[in-house]
C-alpha positions, 0 to 999 in steps of 0.5 A: 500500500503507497503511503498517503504523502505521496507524489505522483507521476504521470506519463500519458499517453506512452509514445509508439505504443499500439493503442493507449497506455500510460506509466504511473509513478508513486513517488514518497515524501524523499522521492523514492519509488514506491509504485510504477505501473505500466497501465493499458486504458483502451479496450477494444473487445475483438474476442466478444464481437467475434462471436456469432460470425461464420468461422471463415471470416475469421483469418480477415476479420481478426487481422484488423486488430492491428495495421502493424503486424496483420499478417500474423493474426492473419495467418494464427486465425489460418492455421485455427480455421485449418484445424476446425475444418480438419485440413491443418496438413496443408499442400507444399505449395499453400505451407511455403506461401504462408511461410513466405508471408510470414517471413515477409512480415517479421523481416518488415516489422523488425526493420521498422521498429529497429531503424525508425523507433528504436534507432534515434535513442541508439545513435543519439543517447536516451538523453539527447535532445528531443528534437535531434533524437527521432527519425528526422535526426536519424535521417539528418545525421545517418541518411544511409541508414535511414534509406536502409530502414525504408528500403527493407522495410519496403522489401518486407512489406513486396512479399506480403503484397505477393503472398497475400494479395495486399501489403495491410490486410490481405487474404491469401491464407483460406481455410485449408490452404491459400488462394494464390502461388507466386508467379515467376514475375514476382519471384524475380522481382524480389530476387532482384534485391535479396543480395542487398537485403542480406548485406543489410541484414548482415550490417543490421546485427553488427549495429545492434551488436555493436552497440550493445557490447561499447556500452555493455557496462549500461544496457546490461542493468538497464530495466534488467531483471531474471525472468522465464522465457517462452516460445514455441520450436521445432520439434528437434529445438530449432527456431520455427517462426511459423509452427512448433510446440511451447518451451519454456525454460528459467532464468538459467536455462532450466527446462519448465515445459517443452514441446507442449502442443498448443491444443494443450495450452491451457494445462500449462498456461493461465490468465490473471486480471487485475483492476489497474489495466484491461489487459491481462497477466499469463503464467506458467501454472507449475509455478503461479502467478507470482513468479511464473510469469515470463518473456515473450519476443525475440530474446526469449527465442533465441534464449529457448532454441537450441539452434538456428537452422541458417547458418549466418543466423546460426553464427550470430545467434552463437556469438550472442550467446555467447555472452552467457556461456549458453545460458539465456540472457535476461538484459532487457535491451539485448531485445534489439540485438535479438531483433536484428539475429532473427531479422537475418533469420528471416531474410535467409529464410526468404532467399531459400523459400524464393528459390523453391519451384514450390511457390509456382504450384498449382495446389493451394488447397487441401479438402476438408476431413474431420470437422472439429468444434474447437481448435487452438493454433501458435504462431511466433509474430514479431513481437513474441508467441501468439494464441488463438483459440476458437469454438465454433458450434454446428452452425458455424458460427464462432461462440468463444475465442481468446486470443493472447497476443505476445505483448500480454504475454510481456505485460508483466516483464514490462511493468517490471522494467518500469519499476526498475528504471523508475527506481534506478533513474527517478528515485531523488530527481530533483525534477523532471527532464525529458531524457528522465521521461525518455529513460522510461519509455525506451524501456518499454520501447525495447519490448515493441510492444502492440496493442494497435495501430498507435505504435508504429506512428511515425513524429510524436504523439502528446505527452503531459506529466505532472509532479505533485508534491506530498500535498497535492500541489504541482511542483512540476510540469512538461507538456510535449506537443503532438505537432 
């Protein structure tokens, strides 16, 4: 319980955060932490408005959560439709194009949100200057690198449009299979860029790498805390983006699950509320809620794989870990390094698949078998492991759903983060400064996290914090313009 001589600090809304969310801070009589909480204030409702739609819908109705990363529910509500239909053993050629997408989506999603959010604090300082440290000053400064960021995000964003008929909210994917093969034309137009896009990619992780070793001594206690990791992988341990069975492991390394299929996910996974945010908190059950939380995204699935199987992924995935001597790292802004690892992943990944005279096949869809009233489908979007989970009666109409998206998964890691960074750069301040606030924001920013279109917006969204003194009486106040 906060006491009752308390100041209070409030950051609304968080910038680059995909819907609307804000950071209280309670602060004592001798400005020290007493409470920091990451709030989500926005409820959007898809899993009760849902229900009663025809069940085919789905894989096009539930992508519009986000503009962002559409095609990973795109594909997750695929994959679910697949089961309930009883047609999950796809065609080669529908498996590869989904894959294609999916790969198409994780190289864009990645290369935005390392060159155009995250790059500005990388390159410039947590504390630089507001106006220097945002995409403007990236491009005023490190133009080269800027025109990197747009061109393999425009890379990305061509396969997407291939795969899935439009670069936001297309629908290639259809129960059982999907609705269109890449024609040789599209192929040789992306192979046209692969090379420049592999370079990059390379360059990309030598950046993040760079960066996070020179100043190895900050970032590793930086909103840094021990936490469990989750993901799905192949069945031989491998990273699979597209489909696998859940693991999980410790701080340490130590096994929790592995290969759980996610049918089962319930006996291993719950969901807490709690009364301070619309979304909610999930938990490993052999452990409990209060430690049995975990982290979510590329951090947790590279520290869960066993291995990567390209090979110049694969090199920097070793010398990632190792760091650690093998064991997971737990440094919250090793996020960004992580990012970089499996936005090369992907690139390798879509140079094999361009190659594969699969793509050219002529069968898209496999029939309909078993009917199923419930399914469960796991996809890896960019952010972390996402869930669907569907019920569908006789009619054909959807009558539950739940969806875990990946930043819910991280809801806790990020609270946590808040507080720590809270504690270790407000506590005694004697005001605030925007770099203070920046601090914050960057931990939070690591996690990419998606709640809705907001976060990817480019310039800067309004932001007014307040300080109060133990009376209630401002002390301070900035306020940061939206234009």
């Amino acid at each position: 319980m906060a006491s009752t001589q308390t100041k209070r600090i409030v950051i609304e809304p968080v910038t680059r955060v995909e819907g609307h969310g804000k950071v209280s801070i309670l602060m004592d009589e001798n400005n020290r932490v007493e409470q920091a909480r990451l709030h989500i204030v926005e409820f959007r409702g898809f899993e009760r408005f849902i229900q009663g739609r025809p069940f085919w819908e789905l894989p096009v109705l539930v992508q519009r959560l986000c503009g962002i990363c559409p095609v990973s529910h795109h594909l997750c509500a695929a994959k679910a439709i697949d089961g309930i239909v009883g047609a999950e053993n796809l065609t080669p050629t529908a498996e590869k194009m989904r894959r294609l997408m999916h790969y198409g989506q994780m190289f864009q999603s990645h290369a935005l949100h390392f060159f155009h959010l995250a790059s500005p604090d990388l390159l410039f300082g947590f504390d630089a200057p507001v106006e220097k440290r945002n995409v403007i000053g990236v491009i005023a400064e490190h133009p080269d690198l800027a025109v990197q960021g747009v061109m393999m995000r425009k890379f990305g964003q061509e396969i997407i449009r291939a795969t899935a008929g439009k670069k936001v909210h297309g629908t290639g994917a259809i129960p059982g299979g999907i609705n269109k093969n890449l024609s040789i034309e599209e192929r040789d137009a992306l192979l046209a860029d692969m090379d420049q896009m592999l370079e990059w990619s390379l360059e990309s992780v030598k950046i993040a790498k760079s960066y996070t070793l020179e100043n190895l001594n900050s970032v590793a206690e930086f909103g840094s805390f021990e936490s469990n990791h989750l993901s799905i992988v192949r069945e031989d341990g491998a990273m699979d983006l597209y489909d696998g069975k859940l693991r999980a492991v410790d701080a340490i390394g130590a096994t929790i699950i592995d290969q759980v299929d996610p049918l089962d996910y319930l006996d291993v996974i719950a969901e807490e509320v709690r009364p301070w945010s619309y979304m909610k908190f999930p938990y490993l059950t052999s452990i409990g809620s209060e430690d049995g939380w975990y982290r979510v995204g590329p951090l947790a699935r590279v520290n869960t794989c066993d291995f990567i199987d390209t090979p110049q992924a694969e090199v920097a995935r070793q010398e990632f870990m190792g760091l650690t001597d093998g064991k997971p790292s737990n440094v919250t802004m090793a996020y960004h390094w992580t990012r970089m690892i499996e936005l090369l992943h992907a690139a390798e990944k879509i140079q094999e698949l361009l190659h594969d005279s699969a793509l050219q096949g002529e069968d898209l869809v496999v029939p309909a078998g078993d009917r199923r009233g419930e399914y469960v489908a796991m996809i890896e979007a960019p952010r972390g492991t996402l869930t669907h989970h569907y019920q569908v009666d006789e009619n054909d109409q959807v009558t539950m759903a739940n969806l875990i998206v990946s930043t819910t998964c991280n809801n806790e890691a990020m609270n946590r983060a808040v507080r720590k960074i809270a504690d270790d750069h407000l506590s005694g301040a004697p005001e605030i400064t925007e770099g203070l606030l920046n601090n914050i924001e960057v931990g939070i920013r690591a996690y990419d996290p998606c709640l809705s279109c907001a976060t990817h917006a480019l310039g800067q969204m309004p932001l007014e914090v307040t300080l109060f003194d133990a009376v209630g009486e401002v002390v301070d106040q900035r306020v940061r313009s939206s234009r």
